[in-house]
PQR file with spaces between the fields and no chain letter, atoms N, CA, C, O and H, PARSE charges and radii, in Angstrom:
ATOM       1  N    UNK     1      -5.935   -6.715  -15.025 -0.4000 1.5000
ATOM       2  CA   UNK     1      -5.686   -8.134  -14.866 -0.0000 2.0000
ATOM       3  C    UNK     1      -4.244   -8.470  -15.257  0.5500 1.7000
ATOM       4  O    UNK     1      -3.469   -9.209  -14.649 -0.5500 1.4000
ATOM       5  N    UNK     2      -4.020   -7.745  -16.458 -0.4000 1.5000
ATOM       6  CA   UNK     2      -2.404   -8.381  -16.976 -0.0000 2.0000
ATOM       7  C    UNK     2      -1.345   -7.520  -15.862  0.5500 1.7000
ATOM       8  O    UNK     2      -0.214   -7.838  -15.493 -0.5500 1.4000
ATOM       9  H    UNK     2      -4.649   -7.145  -16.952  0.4000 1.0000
ATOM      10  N    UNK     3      -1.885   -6.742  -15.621 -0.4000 1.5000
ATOM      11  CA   UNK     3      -0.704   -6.110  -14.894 -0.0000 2.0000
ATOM      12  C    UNK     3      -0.692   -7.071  -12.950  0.5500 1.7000
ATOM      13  O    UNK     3       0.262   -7.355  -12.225 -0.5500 1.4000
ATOM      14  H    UNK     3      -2.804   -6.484  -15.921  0.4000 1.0000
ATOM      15  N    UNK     4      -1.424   -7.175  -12.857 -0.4000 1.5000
ATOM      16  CA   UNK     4      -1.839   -7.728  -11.476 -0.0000 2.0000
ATOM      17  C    UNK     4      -0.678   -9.114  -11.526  0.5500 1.7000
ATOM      18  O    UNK     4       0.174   -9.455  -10.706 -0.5500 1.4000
ATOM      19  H    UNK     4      -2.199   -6.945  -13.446  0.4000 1.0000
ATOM      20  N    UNK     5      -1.154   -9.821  -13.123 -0.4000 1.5000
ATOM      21  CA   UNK     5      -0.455  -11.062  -13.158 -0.0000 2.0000
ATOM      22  C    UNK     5       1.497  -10.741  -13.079  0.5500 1.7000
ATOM      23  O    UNK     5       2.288  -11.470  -12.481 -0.5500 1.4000
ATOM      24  H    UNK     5      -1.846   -9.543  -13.790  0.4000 1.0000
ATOM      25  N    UNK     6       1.763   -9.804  -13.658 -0.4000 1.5000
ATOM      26  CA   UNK     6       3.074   -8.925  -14.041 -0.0000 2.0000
ATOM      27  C    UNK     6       3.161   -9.130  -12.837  0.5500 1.7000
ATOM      28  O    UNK     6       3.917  -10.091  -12.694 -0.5500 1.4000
ATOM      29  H    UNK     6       1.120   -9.212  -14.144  0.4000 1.0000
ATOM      30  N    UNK     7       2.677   -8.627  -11.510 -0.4000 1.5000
ATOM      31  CA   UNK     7       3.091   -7.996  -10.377 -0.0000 2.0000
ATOM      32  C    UNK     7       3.455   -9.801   -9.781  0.5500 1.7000
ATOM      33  O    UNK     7       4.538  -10.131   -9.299 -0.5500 1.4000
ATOM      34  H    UNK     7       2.063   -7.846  -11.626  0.4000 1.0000
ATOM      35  N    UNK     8       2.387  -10.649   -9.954 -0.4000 1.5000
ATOM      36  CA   UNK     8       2.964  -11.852   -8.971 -0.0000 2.0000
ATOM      37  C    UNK     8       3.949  -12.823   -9.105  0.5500 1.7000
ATOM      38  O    UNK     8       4.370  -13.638   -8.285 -0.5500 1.4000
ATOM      39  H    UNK     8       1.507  -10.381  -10.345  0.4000 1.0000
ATOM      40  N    UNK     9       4.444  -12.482  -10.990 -0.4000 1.5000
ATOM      41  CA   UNK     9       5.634  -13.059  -11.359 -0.0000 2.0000
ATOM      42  C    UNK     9       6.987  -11.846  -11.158  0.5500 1.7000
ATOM      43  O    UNK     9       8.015  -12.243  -10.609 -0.5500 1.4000
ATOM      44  H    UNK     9       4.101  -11.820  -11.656  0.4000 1.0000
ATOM      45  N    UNK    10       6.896  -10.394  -11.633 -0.4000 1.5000
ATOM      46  CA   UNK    10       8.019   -9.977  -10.967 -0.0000 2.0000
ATOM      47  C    UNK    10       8.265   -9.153   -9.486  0.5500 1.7000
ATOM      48  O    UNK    10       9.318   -8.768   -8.978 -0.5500 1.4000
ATOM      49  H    UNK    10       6.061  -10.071  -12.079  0.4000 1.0000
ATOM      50  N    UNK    11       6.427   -9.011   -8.862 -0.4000 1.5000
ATOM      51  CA   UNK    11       6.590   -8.279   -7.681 -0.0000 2.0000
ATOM      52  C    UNK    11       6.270   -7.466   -8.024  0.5500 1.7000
ATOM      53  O    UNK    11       6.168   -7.228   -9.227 -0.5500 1.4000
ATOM      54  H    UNK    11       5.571   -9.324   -9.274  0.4000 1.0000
ATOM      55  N    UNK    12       5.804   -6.246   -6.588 -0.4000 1.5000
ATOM      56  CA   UNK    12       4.813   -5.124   -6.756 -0.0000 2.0000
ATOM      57  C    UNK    12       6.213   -3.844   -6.853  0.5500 1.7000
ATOM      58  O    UNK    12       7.236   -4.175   -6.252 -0.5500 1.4000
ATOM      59  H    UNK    12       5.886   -6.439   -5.610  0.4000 1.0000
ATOM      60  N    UNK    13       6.228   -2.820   -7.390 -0.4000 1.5000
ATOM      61  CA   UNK    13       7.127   -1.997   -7.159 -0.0000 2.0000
ATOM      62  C    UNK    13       6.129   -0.360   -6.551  0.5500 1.7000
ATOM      63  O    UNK    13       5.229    0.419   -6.863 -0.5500 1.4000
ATOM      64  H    UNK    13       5.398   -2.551   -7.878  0.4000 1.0000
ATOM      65  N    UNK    14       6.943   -0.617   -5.719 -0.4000 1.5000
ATOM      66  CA   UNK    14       6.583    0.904   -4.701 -0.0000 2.0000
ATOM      67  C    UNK    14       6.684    2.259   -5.326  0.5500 1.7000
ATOM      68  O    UNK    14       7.545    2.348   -6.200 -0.5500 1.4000
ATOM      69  H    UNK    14       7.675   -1.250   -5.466  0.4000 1.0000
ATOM      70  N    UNK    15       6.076    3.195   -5.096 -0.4000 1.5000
ATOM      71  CA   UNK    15       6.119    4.203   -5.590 -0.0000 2.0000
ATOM      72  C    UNK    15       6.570    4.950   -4.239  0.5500 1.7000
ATOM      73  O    UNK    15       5.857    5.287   -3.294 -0.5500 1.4000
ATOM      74  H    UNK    15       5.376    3.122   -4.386  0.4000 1.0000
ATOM      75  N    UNK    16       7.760    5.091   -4.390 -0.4000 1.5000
ATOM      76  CA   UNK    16       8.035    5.837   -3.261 -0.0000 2.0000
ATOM      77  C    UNK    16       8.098    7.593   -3.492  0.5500 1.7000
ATOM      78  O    UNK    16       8.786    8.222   -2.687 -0.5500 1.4000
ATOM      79  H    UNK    16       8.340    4.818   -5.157  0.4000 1.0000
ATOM      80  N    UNK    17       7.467    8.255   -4.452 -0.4000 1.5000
ATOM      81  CA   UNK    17       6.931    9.548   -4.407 -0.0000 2.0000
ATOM      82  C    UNK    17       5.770   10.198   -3.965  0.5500 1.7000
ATOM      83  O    UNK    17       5.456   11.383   -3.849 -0.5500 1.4000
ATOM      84  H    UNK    17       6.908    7.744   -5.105  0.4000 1.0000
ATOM      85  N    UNK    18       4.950    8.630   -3.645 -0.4000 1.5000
ATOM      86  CA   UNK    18       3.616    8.802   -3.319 -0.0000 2.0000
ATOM      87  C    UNK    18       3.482    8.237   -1.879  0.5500 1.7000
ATOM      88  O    UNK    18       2.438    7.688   -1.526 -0.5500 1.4000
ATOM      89  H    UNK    18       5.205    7.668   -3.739  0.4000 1.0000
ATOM      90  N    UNK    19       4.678    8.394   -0.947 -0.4000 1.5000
ATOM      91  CA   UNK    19       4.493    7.638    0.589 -0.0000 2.0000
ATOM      92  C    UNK    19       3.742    8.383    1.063  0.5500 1.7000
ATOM      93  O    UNK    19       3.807    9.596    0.864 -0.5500 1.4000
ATOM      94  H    UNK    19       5.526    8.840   -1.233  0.4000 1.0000
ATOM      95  N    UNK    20       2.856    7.814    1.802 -0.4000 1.5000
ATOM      96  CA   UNK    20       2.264    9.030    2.904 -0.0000 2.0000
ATOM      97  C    UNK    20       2.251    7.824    4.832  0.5500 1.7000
ATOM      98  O    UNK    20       2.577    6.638    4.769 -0.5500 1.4000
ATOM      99  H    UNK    20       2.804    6.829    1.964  0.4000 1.0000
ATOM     100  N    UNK    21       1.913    8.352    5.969 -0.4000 1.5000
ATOM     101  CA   UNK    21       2.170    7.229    6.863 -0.0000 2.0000
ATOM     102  C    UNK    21       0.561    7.956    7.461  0.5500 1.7000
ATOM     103  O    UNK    21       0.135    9.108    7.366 -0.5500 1.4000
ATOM     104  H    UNK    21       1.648    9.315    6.021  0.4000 1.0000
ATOM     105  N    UNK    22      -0.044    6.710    8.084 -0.4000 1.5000
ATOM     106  CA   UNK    22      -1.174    6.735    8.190 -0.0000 2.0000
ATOM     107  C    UNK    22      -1.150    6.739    9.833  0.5500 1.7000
ATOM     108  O    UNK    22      -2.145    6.309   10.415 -0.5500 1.4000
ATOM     109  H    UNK    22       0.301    5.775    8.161  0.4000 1.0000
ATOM     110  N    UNK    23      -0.204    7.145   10.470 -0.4000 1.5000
ATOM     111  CA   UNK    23      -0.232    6.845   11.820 -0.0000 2.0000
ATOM     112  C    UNK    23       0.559    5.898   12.567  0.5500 1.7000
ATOM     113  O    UNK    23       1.293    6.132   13.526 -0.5500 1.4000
ATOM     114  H    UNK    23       0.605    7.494    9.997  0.4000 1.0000
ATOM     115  N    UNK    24       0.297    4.725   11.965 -0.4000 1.5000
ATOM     116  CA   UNK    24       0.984    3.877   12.042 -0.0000 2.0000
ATOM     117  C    UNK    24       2.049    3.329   11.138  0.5500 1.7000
ATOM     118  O    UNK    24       3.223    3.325   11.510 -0.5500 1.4000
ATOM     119  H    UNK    24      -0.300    4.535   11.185  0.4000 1.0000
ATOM     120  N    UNK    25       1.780    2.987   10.268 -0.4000 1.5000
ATOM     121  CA   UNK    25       2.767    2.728    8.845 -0.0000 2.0000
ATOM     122  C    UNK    25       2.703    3.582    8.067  0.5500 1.7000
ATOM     123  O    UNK    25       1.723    4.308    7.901 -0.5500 1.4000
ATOM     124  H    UNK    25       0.827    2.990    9.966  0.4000 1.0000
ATOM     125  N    UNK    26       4.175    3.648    7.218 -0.4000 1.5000
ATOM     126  CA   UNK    26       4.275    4.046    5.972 -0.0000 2.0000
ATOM     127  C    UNK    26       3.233    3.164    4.852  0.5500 1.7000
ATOM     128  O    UNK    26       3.225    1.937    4.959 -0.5500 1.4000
ATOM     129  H    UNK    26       4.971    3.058    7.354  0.4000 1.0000
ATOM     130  N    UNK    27       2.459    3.753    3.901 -0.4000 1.5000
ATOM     131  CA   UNK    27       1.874    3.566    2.993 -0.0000 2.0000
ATOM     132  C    UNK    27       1.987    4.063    1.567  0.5500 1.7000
ATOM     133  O    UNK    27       2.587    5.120    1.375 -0.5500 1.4000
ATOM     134  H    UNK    27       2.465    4.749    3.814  0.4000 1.0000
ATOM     135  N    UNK    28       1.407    3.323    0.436 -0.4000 1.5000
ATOM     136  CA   UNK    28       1.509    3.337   -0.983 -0.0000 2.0000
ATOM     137  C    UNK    28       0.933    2.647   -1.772  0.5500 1.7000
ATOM     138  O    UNK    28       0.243    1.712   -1.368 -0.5500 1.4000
ATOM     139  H    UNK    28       0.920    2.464    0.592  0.4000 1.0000
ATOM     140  N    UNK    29       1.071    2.943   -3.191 -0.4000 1.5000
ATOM     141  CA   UNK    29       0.220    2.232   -4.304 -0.0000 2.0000
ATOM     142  C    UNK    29       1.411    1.666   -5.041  0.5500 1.7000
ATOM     143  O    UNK    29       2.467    2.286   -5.169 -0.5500 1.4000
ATOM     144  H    UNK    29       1.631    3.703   -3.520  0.4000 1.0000
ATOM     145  N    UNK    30       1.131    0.159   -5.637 -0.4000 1.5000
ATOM     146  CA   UNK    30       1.835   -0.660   -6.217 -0.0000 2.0000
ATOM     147  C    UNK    30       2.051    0.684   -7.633  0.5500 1.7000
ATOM     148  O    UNK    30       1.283    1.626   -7.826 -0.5500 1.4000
ATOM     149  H    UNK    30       0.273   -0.345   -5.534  0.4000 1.0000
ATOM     150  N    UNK    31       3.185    0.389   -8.352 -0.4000 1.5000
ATOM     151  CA   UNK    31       3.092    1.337   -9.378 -0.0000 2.0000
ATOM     152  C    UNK    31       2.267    0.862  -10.401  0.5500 1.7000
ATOM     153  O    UNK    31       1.400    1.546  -10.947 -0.5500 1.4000
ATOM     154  H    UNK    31       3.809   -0.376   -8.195  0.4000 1.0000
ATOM     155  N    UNK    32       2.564   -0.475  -10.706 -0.4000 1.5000
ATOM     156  CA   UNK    32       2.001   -1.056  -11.532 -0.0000 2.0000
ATOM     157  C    UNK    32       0.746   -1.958  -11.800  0.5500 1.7000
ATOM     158  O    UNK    32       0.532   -2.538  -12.864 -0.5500 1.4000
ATOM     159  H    UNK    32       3.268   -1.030  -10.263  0.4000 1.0000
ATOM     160  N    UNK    33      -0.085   -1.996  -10.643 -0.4000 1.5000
ATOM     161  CA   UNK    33      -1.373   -2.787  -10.129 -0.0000 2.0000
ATOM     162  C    UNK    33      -2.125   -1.656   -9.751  0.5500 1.7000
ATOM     163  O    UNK    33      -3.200   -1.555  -10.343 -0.5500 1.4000
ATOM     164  H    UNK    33       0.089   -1.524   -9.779  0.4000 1.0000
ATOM     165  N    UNK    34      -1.825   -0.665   -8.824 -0.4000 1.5000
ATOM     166  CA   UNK    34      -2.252    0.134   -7.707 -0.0000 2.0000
ATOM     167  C    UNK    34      -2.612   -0.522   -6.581  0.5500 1.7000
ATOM     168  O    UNK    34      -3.305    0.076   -5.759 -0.5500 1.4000
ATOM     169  H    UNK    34      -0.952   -0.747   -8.344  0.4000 1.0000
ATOM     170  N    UNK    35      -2.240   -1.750   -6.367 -0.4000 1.5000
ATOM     171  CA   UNK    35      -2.233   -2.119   -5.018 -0.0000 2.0000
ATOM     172  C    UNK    35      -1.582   -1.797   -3.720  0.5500 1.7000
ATOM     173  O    UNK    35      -0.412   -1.922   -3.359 -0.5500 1.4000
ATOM     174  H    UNK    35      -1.676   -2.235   -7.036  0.4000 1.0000
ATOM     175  N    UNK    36      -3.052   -1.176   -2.873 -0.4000 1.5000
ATOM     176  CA   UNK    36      -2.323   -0.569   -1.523 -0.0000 2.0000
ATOM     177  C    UNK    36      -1.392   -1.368   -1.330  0.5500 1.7000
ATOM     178  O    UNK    36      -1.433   -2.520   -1.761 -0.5500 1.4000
ATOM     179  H    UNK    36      -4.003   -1.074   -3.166  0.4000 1.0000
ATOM     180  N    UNK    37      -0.533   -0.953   -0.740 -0.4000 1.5000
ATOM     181  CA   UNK    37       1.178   -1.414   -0.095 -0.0000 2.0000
ATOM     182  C    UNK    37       1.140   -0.587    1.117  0.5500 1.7000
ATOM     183  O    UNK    37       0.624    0.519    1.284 -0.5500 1.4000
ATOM     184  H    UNK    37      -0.499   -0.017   -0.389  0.4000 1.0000
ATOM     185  N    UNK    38       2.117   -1.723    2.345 -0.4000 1.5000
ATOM     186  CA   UNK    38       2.047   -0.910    3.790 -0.0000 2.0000
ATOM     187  C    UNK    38       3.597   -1.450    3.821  0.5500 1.7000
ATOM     188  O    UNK    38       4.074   -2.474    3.332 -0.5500 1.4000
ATOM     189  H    UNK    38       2.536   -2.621    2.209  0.4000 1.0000
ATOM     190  N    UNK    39       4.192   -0.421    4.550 -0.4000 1.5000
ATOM     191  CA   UNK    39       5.772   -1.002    4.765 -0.0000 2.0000
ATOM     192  C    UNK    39       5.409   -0.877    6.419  0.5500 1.7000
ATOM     193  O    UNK    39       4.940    0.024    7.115 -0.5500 1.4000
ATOM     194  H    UNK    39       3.804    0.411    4.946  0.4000 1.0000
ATOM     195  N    UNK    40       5.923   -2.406    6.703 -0.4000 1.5000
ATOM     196  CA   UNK    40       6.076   -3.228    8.046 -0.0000 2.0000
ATOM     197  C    UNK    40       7.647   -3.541    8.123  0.5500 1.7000
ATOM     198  O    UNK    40       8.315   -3.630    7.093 -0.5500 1.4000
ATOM     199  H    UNK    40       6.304   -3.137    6.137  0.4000 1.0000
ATOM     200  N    UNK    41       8.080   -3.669    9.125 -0.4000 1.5000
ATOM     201  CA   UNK    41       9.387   -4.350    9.281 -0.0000 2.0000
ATOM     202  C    UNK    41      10.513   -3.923    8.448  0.5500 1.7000
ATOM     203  O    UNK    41      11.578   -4.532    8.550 -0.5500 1.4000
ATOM     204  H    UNK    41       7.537   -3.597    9.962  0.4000 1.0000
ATOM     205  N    UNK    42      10.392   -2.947    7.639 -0.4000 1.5000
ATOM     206  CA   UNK    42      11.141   -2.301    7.083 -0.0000 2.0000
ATOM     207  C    UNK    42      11.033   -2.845    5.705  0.5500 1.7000
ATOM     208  O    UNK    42      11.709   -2.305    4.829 -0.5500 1.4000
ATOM     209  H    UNK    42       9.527   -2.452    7.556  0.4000 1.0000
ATOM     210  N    UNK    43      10.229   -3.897    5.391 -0.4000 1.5000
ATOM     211  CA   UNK    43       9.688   -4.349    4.254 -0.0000 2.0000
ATOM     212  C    UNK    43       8.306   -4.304    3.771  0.5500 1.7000
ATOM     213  O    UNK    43       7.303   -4.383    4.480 -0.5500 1.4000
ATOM     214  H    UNK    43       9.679   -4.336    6.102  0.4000 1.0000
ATOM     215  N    UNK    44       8.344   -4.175    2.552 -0.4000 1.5000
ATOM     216  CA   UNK    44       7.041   -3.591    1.886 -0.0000 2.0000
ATOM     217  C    UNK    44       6.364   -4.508    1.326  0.5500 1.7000
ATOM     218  O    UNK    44       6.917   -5.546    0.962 -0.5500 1.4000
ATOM     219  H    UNK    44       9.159   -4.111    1.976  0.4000 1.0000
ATOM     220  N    UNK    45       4.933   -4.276    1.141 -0.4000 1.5000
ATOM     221  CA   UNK    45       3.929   -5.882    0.992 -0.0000 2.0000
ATOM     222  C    UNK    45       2.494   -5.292    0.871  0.5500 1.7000
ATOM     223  O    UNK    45       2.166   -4.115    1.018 -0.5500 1.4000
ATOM     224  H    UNK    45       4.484   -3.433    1.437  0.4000 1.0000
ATOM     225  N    UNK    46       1.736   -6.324    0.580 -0.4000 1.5000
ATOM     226  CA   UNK    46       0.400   -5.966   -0.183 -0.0000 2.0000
ATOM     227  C    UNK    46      -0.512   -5.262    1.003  0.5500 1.7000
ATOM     228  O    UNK    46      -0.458   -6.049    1.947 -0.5500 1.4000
ATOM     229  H    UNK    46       2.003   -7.280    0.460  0.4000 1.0000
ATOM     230  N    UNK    47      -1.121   -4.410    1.279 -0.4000 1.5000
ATOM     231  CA   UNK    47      -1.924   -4.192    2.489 -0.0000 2.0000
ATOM     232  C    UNK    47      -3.131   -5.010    2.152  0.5500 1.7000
ATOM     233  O    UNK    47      -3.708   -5.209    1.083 -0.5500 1.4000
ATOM     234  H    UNK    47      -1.165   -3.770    0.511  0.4000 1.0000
ATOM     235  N    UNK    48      -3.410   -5.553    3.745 -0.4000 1.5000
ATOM     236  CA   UNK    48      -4.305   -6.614    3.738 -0.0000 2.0000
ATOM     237  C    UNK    48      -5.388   -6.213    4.235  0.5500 1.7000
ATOM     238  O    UNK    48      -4.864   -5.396    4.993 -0.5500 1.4000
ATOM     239  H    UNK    48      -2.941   -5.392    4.614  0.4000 1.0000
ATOM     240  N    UNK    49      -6.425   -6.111    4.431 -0.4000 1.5000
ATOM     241  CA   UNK    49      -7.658   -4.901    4.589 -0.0000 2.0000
ATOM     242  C    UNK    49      -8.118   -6.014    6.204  0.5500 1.7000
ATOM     243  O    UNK    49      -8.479   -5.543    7.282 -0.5500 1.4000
ATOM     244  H    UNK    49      -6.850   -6.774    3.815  0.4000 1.0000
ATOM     245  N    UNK    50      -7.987   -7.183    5.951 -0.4000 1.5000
ATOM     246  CA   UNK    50      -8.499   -8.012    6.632 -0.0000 2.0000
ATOM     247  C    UNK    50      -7.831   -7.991    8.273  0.5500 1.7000
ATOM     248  O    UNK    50      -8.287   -7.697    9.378 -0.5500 1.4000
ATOM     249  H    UNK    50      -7.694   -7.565    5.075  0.4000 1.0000
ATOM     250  N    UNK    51      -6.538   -8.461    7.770 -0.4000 1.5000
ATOM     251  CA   UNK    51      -5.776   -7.835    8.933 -0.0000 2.0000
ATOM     252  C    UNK    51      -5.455   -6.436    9.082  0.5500 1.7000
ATOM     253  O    UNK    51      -6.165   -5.619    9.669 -0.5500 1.4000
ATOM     254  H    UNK    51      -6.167   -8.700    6.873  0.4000 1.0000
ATOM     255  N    UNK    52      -4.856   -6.309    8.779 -0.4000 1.5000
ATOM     256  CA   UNK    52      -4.284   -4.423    8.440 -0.0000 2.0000
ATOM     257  C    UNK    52      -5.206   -3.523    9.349  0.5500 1.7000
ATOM     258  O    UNK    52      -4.742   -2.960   10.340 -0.5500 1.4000
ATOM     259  H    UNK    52      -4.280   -6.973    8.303  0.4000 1.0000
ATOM     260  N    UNK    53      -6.803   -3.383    8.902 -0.4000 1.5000
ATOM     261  CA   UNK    53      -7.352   -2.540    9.280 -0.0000 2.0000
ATOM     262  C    UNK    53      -7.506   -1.859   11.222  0.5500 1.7000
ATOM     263  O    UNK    53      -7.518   -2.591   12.212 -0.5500 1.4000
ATOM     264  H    UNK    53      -7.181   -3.841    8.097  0.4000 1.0000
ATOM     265  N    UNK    54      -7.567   -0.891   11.224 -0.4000 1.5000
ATOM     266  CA   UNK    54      -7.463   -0.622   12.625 -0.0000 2.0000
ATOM     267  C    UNK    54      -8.134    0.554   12.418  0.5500 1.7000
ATOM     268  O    UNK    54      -8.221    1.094   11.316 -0.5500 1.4000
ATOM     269  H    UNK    54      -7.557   -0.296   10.420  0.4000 1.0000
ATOM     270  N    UNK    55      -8.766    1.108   13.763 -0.4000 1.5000
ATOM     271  CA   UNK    55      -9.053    2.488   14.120 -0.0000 2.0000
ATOM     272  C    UNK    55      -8.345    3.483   13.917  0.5500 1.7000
ATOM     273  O    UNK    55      -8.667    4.438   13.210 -0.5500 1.4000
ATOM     274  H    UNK    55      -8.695    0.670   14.659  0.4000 1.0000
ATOM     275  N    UNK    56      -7.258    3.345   14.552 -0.4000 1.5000
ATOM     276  CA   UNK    56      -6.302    4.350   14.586 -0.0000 2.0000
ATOM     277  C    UNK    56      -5.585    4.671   13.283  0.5500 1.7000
ATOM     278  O    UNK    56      -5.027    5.768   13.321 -0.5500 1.4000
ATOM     279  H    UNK    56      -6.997    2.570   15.127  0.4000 1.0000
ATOM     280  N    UNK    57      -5.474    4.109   12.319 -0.4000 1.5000
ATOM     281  CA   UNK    57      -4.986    4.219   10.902 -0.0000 2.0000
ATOM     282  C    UNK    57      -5.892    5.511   10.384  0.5500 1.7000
ATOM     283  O    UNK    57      -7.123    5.490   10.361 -0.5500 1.4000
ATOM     284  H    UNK    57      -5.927    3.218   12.288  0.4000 1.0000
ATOM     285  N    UNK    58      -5.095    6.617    9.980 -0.4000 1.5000
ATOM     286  CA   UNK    58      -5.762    7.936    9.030 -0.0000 2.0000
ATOM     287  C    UNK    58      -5.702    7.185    7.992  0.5500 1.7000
ATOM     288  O    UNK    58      -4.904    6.293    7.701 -0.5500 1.4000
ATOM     289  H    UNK    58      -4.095    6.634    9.999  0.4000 1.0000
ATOM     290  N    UNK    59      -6.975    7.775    7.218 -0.4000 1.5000
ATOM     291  CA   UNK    59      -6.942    7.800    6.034 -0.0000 2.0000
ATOM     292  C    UNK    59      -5.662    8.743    5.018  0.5500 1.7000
ATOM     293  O    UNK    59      -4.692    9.308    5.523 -0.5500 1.4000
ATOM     294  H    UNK    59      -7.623    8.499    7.455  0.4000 1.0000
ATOM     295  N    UNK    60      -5.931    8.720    3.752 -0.4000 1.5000
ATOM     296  CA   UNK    60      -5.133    9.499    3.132 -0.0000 2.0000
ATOM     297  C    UNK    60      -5.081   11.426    2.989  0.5500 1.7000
ATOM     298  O    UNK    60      -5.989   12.185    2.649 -0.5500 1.4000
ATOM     299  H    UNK    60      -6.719    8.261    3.342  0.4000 1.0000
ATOM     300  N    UNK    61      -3.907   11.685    3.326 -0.4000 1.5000
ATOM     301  CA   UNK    61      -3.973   13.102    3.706 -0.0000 2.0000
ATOM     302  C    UNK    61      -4.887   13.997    2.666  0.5500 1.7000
ATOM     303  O    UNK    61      -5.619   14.884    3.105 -0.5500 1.4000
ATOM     304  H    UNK    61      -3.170   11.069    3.602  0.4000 1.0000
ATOM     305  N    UNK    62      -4.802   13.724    1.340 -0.4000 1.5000
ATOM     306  CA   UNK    62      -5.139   14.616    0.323 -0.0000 2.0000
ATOM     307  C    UNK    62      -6.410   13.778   -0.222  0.5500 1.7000
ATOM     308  O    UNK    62      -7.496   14.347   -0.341 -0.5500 1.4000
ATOM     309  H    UNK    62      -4.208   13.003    0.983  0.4000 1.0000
ATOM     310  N    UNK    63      -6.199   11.992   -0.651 -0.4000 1.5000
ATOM     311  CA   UNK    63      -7.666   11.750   -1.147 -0.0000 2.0000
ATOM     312  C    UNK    63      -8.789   11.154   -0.280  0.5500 1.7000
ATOM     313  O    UNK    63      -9.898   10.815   -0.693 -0.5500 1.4000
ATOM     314  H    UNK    63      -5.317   11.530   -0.555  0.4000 1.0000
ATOM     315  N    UNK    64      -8.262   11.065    1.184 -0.4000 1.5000
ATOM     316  CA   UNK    64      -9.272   10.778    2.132 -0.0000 2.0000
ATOM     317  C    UNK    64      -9.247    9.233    1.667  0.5500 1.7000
ATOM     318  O    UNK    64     -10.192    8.846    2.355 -0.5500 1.4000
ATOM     319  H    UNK    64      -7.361   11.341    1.519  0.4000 1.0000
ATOM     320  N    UNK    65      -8.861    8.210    1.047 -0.4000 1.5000
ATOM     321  CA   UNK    65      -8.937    6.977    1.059 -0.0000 2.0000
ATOM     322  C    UNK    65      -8.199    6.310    2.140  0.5500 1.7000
ATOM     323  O    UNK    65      -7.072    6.584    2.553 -0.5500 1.4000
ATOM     324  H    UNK    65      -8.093    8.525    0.489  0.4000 1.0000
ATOM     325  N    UNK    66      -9.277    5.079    2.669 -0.4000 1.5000
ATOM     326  CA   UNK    66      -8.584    4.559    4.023 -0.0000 2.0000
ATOM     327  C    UNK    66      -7.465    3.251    3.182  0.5500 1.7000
ATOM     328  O    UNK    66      -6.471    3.099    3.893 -0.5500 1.4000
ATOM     329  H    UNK    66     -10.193    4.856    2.334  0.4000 1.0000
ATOM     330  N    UNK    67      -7.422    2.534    2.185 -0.4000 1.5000
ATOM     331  CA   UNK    67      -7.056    1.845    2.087 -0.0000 2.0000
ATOM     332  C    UNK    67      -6.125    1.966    1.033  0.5500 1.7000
ATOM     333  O    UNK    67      -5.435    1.001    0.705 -0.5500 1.4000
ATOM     334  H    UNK    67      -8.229    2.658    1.607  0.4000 1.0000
């Protein structure tokens, strides 16, 4: 919870050691929330399950998580 709140006053920070691309986008975990993150537009942002989701999106190479 405290960290979630951290994230909406200074923002999510990317872990960019942990990119993997699902087909379509580059993907990641917030460092500090673990909130999926999808980089769109060359900018990075919360993945939204609602929209976001598609067929064609792999899951994760190593833990098999789609989101």
């Amino acid at each position: 919870m405290i960290k979630s709140l951290f994230c909406m006053v200074t923002g999510h920070r990317v872990n960019r050691n942990r990119v993997w691309h699902d087909g379509r986008n580059f993907r990641t975990k917030c460092t500090q929330c673990r909130e999926p993150m999808i980089r769109e537009l060359g900018e990075w942002r919360r993945f939204d399950l609602e929209s976001d989701a598609d067929e064609t999106r792999q899951p994760h190479p190593h833990t098999g998580e789609a989101a």
